[in-house]
C-alpha positions as CSV (number, residue, x, y, z in Angstrom):
1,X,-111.9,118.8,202.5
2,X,-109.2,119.0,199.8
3,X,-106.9,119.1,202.8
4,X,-107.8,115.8,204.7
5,X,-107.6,114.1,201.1
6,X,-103.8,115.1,200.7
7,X,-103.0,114.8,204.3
8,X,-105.1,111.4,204.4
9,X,-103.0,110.6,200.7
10,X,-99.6,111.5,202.9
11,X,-100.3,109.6,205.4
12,X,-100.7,106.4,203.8
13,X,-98.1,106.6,202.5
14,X,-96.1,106.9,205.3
15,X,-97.8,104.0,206.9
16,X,-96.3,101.8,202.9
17,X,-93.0,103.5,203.5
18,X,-92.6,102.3,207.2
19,X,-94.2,99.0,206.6
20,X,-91.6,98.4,203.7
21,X,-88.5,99.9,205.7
22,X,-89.5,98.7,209.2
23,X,-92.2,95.6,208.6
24,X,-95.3,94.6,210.7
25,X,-93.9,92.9,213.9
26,X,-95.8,90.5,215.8
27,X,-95.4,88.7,218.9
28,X,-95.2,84.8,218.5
29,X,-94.9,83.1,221.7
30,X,-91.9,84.6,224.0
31,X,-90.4,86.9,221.1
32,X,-91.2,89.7,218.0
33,X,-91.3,88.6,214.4
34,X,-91.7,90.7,211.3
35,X,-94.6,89.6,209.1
36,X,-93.6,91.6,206.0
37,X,-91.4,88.5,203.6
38,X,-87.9,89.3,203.0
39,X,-86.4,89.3,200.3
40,X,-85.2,86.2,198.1
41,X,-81.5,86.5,197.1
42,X,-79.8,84.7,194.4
43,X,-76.0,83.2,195.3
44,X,-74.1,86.0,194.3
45,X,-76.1,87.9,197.6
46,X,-77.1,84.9,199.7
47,X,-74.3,82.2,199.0
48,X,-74.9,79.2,198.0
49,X,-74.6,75.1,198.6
50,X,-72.6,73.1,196.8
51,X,-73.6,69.4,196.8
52,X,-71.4,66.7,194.7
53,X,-73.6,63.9,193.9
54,X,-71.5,60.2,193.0
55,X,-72.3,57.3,191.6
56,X,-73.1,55.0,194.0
57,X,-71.4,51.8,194.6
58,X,-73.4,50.2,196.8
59,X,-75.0,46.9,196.1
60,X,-78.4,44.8,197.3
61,X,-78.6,41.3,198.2
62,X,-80.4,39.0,196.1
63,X,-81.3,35.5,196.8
64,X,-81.8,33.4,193.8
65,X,-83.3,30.1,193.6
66,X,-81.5,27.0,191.8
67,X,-82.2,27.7,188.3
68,X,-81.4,31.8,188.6
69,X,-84.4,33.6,189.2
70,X,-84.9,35.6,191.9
71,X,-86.7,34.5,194.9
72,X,-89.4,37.9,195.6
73,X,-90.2,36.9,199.2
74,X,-86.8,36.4,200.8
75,X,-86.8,39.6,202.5
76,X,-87.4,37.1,206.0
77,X,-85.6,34.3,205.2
78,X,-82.7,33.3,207.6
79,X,-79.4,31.4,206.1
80,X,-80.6,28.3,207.4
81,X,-83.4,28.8,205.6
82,X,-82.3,29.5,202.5
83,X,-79.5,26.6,202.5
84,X,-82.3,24.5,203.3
85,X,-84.2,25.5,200.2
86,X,-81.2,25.4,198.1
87,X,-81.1,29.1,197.2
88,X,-78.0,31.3,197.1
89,X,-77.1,34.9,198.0
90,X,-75.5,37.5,195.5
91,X,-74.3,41.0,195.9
92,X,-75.6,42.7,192.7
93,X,-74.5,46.5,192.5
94,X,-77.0,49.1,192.4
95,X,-75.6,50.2,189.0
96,X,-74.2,47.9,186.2
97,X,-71.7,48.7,184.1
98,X,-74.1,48.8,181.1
99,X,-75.9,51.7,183.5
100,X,-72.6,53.8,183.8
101,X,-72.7,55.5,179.9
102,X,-72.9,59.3,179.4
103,X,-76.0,59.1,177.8
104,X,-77.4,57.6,181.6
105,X,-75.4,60.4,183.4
106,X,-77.0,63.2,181.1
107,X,-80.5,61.9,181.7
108,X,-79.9,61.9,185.3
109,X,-78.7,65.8,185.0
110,X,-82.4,66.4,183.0
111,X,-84.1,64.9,185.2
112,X,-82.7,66.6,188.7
113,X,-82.6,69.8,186.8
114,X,-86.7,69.3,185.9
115,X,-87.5,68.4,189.7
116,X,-85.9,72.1,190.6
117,X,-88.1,73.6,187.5
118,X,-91.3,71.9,188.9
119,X,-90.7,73.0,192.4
120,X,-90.4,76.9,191.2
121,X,-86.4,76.8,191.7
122,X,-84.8,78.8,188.6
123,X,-81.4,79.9,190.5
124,X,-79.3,77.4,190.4
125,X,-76.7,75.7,188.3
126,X,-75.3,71.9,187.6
127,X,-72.3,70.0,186.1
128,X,-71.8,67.1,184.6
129,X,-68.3,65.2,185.0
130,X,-69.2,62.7,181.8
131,X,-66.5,60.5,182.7
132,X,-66.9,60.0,186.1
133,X,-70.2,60.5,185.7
134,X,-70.3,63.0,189.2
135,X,-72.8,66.4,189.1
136,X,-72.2,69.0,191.0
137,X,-75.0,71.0,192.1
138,X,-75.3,74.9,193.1
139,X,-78.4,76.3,194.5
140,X,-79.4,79.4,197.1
141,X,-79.0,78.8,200.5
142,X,-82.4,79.3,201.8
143,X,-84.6,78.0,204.7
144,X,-85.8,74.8,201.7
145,X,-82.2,73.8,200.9
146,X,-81.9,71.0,203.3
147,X,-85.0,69.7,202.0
148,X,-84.1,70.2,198.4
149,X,-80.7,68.7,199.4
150,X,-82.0,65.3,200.9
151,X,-84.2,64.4,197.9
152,X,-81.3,65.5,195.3
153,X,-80.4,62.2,195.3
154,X,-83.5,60.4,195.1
155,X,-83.6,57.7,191.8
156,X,-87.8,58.1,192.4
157,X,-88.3,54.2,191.7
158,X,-91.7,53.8,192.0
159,X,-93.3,50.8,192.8
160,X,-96.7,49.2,194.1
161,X,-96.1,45.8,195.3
162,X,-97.7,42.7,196.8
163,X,-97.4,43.1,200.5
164,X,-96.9,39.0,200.9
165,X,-95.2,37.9,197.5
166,X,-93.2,41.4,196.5
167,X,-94.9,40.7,193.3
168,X,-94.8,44.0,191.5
169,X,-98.3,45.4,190.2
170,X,-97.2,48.6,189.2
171,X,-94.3,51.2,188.3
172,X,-93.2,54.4,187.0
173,X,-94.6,53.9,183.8
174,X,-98.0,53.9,184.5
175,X,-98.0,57.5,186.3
176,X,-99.2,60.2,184.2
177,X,-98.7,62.9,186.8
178,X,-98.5,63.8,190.3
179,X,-99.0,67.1,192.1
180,X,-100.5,68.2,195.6
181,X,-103.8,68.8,196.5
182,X,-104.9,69.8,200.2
183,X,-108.3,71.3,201.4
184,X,-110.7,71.0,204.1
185,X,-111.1,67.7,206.1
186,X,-114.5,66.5,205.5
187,X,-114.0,63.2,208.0
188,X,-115.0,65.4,210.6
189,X,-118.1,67.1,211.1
190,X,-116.3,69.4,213.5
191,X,-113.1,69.4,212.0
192,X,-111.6,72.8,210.4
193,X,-108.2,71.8,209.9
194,X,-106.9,71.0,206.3
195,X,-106.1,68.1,205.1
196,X,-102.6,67.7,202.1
197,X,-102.9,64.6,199.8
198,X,-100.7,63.5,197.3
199,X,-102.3,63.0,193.9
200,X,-101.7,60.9,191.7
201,X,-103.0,60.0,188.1
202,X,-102.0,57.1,185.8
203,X,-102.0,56.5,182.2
204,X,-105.0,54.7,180.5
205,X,-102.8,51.1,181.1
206,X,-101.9,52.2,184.4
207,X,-106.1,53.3,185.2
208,X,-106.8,49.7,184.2
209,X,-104.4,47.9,186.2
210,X,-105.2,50.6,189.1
211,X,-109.0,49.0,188.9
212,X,-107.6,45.5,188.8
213,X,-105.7,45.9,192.1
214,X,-108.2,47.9,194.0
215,X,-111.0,45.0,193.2
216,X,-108.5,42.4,194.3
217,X,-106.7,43.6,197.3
218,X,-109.9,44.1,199.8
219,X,-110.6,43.0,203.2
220,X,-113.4,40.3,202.9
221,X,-115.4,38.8,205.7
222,X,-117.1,35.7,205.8
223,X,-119.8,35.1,208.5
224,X,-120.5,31.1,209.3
225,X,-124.2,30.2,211.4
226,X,-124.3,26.7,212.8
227,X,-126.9,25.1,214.8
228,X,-126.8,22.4,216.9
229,X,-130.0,20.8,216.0
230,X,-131.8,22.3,213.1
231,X,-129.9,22.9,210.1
232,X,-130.6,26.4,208.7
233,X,-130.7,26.7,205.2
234,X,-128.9,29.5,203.2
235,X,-130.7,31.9,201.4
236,X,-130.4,32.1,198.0
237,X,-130.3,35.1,197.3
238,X,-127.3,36.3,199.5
239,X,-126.4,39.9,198.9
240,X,-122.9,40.7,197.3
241,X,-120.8,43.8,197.2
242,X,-117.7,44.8,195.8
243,X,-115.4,44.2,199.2
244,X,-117.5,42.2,201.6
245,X,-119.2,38.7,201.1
246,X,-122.2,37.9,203.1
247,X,-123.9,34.8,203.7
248,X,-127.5,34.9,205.1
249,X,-129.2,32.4,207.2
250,X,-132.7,32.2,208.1
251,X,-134.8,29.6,210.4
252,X,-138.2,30.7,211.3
253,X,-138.4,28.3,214.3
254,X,-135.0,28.1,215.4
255,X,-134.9,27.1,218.9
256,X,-131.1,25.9,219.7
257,X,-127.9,27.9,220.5
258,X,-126.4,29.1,217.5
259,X,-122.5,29.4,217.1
260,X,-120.7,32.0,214.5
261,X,-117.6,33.0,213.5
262,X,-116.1,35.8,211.4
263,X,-113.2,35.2,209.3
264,X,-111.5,37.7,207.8
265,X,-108.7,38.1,205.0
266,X,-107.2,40.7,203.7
267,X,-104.8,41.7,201.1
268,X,-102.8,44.4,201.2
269,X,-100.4,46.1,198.7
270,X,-97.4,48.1,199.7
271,X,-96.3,51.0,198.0
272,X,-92.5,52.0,197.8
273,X,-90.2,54.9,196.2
274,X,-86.4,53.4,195.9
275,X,-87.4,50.3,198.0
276,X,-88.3,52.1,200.8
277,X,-91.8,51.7,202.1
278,X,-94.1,54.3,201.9
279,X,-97.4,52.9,203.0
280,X,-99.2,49.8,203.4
281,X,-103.2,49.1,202.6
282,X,-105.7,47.9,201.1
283,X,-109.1,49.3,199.4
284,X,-112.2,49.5,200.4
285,X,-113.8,49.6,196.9
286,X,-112.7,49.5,193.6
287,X,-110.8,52.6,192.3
288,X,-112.3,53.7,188.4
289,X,-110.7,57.2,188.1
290,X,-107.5,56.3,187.8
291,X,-106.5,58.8,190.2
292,X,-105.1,57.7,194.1
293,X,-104.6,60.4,196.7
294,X,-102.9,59.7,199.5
295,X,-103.0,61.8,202.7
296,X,-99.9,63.5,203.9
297,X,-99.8,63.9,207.6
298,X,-103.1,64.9,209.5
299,X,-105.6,67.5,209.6
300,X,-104.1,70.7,210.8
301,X,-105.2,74.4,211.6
302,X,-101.4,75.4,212.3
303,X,-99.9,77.1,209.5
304,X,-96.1,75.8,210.1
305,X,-96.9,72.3,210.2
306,X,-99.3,72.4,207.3
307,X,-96.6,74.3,205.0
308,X,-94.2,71.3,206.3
309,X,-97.0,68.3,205.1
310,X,-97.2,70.6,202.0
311,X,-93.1,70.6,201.5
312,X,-92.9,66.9,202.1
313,X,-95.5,65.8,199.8
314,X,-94.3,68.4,196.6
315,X,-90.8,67.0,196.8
316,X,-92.6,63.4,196.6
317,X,-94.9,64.9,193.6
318,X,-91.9,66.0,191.9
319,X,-90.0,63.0,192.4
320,X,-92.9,60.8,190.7
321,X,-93.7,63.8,188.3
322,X,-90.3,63.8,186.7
323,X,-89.3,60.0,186.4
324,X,-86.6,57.8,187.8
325,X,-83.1,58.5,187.2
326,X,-81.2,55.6,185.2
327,X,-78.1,56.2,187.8
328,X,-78.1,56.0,191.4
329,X,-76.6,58.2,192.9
330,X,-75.5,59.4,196.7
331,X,-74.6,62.6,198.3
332,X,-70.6,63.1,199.2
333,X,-70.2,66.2,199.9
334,X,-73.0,68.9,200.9
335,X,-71.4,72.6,202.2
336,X,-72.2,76.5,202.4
337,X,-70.2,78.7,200.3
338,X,-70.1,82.5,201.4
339,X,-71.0,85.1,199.2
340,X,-68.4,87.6,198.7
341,X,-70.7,90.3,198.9
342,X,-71.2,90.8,202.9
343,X,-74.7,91.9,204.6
344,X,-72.5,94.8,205.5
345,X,-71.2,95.5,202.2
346,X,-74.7,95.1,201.5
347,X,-76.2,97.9,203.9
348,X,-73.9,100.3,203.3
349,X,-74.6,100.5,199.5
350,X,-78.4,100.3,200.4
351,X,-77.6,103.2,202.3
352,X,-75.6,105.4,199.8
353,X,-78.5,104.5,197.3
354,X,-81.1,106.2,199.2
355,X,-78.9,109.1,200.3
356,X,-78.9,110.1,196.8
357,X,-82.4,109.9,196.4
358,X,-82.7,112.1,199.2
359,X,-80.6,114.9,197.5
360,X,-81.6,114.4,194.7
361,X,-85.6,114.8,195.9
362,X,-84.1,118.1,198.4
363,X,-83.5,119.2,194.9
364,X,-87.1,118.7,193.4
365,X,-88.5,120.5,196.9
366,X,-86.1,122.9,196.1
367,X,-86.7,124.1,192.1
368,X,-90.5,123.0,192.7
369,X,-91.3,124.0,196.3
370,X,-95.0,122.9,197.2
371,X,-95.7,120.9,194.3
372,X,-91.9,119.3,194.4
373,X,-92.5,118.3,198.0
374,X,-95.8,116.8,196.8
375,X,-93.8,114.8,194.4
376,X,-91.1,114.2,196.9
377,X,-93.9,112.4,199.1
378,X,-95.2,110.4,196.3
379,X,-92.3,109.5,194.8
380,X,-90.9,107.8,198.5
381,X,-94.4,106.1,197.8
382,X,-93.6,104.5,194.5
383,X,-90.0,103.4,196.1
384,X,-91.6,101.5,199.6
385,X,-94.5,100.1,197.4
386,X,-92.1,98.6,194.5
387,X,-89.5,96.7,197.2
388,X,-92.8,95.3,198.8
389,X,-93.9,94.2,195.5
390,X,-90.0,92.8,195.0
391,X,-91.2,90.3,197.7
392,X,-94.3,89.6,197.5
393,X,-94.0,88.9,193.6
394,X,-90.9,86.1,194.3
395,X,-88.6,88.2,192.4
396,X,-84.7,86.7,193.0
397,X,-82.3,89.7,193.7
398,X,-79.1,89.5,192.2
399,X,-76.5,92.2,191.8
400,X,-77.7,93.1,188.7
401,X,-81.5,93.2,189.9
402,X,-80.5,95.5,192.7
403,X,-79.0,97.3,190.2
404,X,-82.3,97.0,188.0
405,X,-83.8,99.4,191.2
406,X,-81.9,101.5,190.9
407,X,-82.9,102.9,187.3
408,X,-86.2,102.1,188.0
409,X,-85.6,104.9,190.7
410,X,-84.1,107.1,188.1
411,X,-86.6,106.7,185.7
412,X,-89.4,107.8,188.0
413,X,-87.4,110.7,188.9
414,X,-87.2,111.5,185.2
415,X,-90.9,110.8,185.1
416,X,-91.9,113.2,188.2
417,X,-89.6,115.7,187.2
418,X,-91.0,115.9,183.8
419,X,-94.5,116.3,184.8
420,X,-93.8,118.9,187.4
421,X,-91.9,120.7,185.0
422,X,-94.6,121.0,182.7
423,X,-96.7,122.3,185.7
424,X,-94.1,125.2,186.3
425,X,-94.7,126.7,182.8
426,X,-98.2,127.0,183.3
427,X,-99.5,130.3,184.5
428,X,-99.4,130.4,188.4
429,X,-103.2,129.8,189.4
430,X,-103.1,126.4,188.0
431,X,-106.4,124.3,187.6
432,X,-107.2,121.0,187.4
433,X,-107.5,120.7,183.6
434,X,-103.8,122.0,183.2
435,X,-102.7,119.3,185.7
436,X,-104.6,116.4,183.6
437,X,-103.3,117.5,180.8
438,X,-99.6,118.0,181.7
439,X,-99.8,114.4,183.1
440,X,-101.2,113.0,179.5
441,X,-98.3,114.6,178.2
442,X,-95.6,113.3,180.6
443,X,-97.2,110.1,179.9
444,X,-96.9,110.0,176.3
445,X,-93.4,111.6,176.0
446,X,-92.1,109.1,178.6
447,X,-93.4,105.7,177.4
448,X,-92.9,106.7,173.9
449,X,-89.0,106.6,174.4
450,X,-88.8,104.2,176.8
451,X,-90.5,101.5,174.4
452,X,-87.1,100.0,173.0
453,X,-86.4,99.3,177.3
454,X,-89.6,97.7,177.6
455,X,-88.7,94.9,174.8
456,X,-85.5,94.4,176.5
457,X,-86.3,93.9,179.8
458,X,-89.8,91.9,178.8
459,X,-87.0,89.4,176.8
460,X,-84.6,89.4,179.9
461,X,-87.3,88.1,182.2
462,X,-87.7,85.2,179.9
463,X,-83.6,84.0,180.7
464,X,-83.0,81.2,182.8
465,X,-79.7,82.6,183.5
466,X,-80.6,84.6,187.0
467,X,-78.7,87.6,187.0
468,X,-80.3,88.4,183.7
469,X,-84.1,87.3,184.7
470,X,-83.8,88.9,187.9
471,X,-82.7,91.9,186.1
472,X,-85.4,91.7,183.9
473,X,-88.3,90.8,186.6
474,X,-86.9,94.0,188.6
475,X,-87.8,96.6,186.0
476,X,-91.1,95.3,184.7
477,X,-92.3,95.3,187.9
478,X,-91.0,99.3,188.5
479,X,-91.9,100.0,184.8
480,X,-95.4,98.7,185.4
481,X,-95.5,100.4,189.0
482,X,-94.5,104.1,187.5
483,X,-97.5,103.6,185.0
484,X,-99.9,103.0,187.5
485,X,-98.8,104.4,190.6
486,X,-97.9,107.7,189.2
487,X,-101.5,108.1,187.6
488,X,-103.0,107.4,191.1
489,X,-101.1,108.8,194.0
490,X,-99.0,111.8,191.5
491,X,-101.6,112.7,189.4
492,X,-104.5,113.1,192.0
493,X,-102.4,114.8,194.9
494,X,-101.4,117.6,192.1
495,X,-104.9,117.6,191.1
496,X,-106.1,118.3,194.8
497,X,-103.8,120.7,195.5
498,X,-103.9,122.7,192.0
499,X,-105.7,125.9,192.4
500,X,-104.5,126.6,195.4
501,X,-100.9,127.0,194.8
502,X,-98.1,129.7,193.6
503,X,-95.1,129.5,192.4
């Protein structure tokens, strides 16, 4: 029994060690991909884009009446038309020279480097030229960074207008948040595909005007009864809701043809984000919550184009989330800057790292025979299961994190070696007990002198800076993994395997 419990032990974690060298590979459609998630680099590894993001010089055309205001609905207006009226047509530049000041440029800086914070980005970097007021912005090349790219320069004017007069109702300072929601689509009893809104809440103002506008901006109906030679008479007592008026009529011997007509009017509001149009609609009741969510695409069961409906409507989130930007600005240039570090350069050191490892466990096997090759297995355990954890955990890997693996390596081995060492001194028919106990002991020596590391690294992982947070992540993650795994898969394989061997 003991036996199939350490080979069953072994074997596991041969099946972690292959999955986290090799992956899970799965056919999808005419070819193999691996399921296991690679690793996220930081630039130094993966390169990076840099975009350089002007001040745009662009202008819109307003058409003003003859005393100076501006005319809303002249968005169809020919020439003729607006000669005829006696308005005029000016070019009036996105950005004002009152907009251009440093103070403007810097806000605009916050507020694109709060949109990367909100959508989990932390490796990246941005400069300010404060007199031309240009940024430049670095950030991993990665399968998101065209999406990140195209909403960089977004100003994330937010607007709910009237779709006829372009009167607006509301802006950016009544949202009090905005975020994504998605879950099952309950339109359709058979439907099991998930639905992605957009969410959005306002302030206690913006709640208020939200109500206002939803009560207004219905479609109401308006049924007409006519008779040709008794006249009906209307009921007093005509039912009202919130978004339809009815009129009743009732006759209890009507006996002529009876004509009726429907007309309907609605209102509808249009909502746009830099004076592009999002959506158009109206409501069919009056909205009290203050909250409006929007669906993002359609119902969906396929995981690709749901994560792309999810992608589209956090950027849009984060965009209202975070403000408007007091500058507009445009993209002029967007390219992909190499790493210096190569994917070869990058193998071969990944291979000279676990050549040593292997020496340096030949040497436990060696000095500790059975119960080193027992800590040889479990040790190649610790290493699959901590890169796994590297990915799954959305640690960035830096230089310096890769370098954080390696004395995470070198501290198990300290770890292992200790506690078979301890194993060794004991008398050769070694029980359980003495194996408990020489693992207490490891335990407590270890930690105890490895305290002043744990602040450290706990305070790295707090640094924005990524070579230093990734650092950090890297070995509380592998200090973590030594306290647990070594207590689980270490401890018990010794334990199973204690009074039956010599040395």
């Amino acid at each position: 029994m003991k036996k199939i419990k350490i080979l069953t032990i072994i074997l596991l974690i041969i099946l972690i060690t292959m999955v986290a060298f090799w992956g899970i590979y799965t056919q999808v459609q005419n070819r193999m991909e691996n399921q296991v998630r690679d690793y996220s680099y930081a630039m130094d590894l993966a390169g990076s884009r840099v975009v350089r993001l002007i001040v745009s010089d662009d202008s819109e055309t307003v058409v003003k009446d003859s005393e100076g205001n501006v005319v809303e609905d002249s968005e169809n207006l020919t020439d003729d038309e607006i000669t005829a009226n006696g308005y005029t047509k000016e070019e009036t530049p996105y950005n004002s020279d009152d907009v251009k000041t440093v103070d403007n440029y810097r806000k605009s800086k916050e507020i694109i480097e709060k949109r990367f914070n909100e959508l989990g980005i932390s490796n990246y970097i941005t400069r300010l030229d404060e007199e031309t007021g240009d940024i430049i912005v670095e950030i991993t090349e990665n399968d998101d960074t065209d999406s990140i790219v195209s909403n960089l320069a977004t100003t994330g004017k937010f607007e709910i207008v009237d779709s006829q007069t372009q009167e607006v109702l509301m802006d950016n300072s009544d949202i009090k948040l905005a975020n994504v929601m998605y879950g099952a689509d309950s339109s359709s009893a058979t439907s099991s595909g998930t639905m992605v809104y957009l969410n959005i809440e306002f302030t206690k103002e913006g709640t208020s005007k939200l109500e206002e506008i939803s009560t207004n901006y219905t479609a109401t109906t308006e049924d007409t009864n006519t008779t040709s030679e008794d006249t009906n008479t209307t009921d007093e007592n005509a039912t009202t809701d919130e978004t339809n008026t009815t009129n009743e009529t009732s006759s209890e011997d009507a006996t002529s043809d009876d004509t009726s007509s429907d007309d309907t009017t609605e209102k509808t509001i249009t909502m746009k984000i830099d004076g592009e149009e999002i959506m158009t609609t109206s409501f069919d009741e009056p909205i009290r919550t203050g909250r409006l969510q929007l669906s993002i695409g359609y119902s969906t069961t396929d995981a690709d184009t749901l994560n792309g409906y999810i992608n589209q409507a956090s950027n849009m989130a984060v965009v209202l989330d975070t403000g408007n930007m007091p500058v507009r600005y445009e993209v002029d240039t967007n390219e992909f800057i190499e790493s210096d570090i190569t994917q070869n350069q990058l193998q071969i050191a990944s291979y000279i790292m676990l050549g040593i490892v292997g020496l340096a466990l030949i040497v436990l096997i060696i000095r500790y025979r059975t119960l080193g090759l027992l800590g040889a297995f479990s040790y190649v355990g610790l290493m699959s299961i901590l890169l796994l954890i590297i990915r799954y955990a959305n640690v960035v890997l830096s230089m310096e994190g890769i370098f954080g693996i390696a004395i995470v390596l070198i501290l198990n081995y300290i770890f292992v070696n200790k506690f078979l060492n301890k194993l060794k001194d004991n008398r050769k028919d070694l029980s359980k007990e003495e194996v408990i106990k020489a693992n207490k002991e490891t335990y407590k020596e270890f930690f105890i002198r490895i305290i002043p590391v744990i602040i450290m690294v706990i305070a790295f992982s707090f640094v924005q800076w990524t070579p230093i947070s990734s650092f950090g992540m890297v070995m509380i993650w592998g200090i973590a993994l030594i306290a647990a795994y070594n207590v689980i898969f270490t401890n018990n394989l010794l334990k199973l395997k204690a009074k039956k061997i010599s040395i």
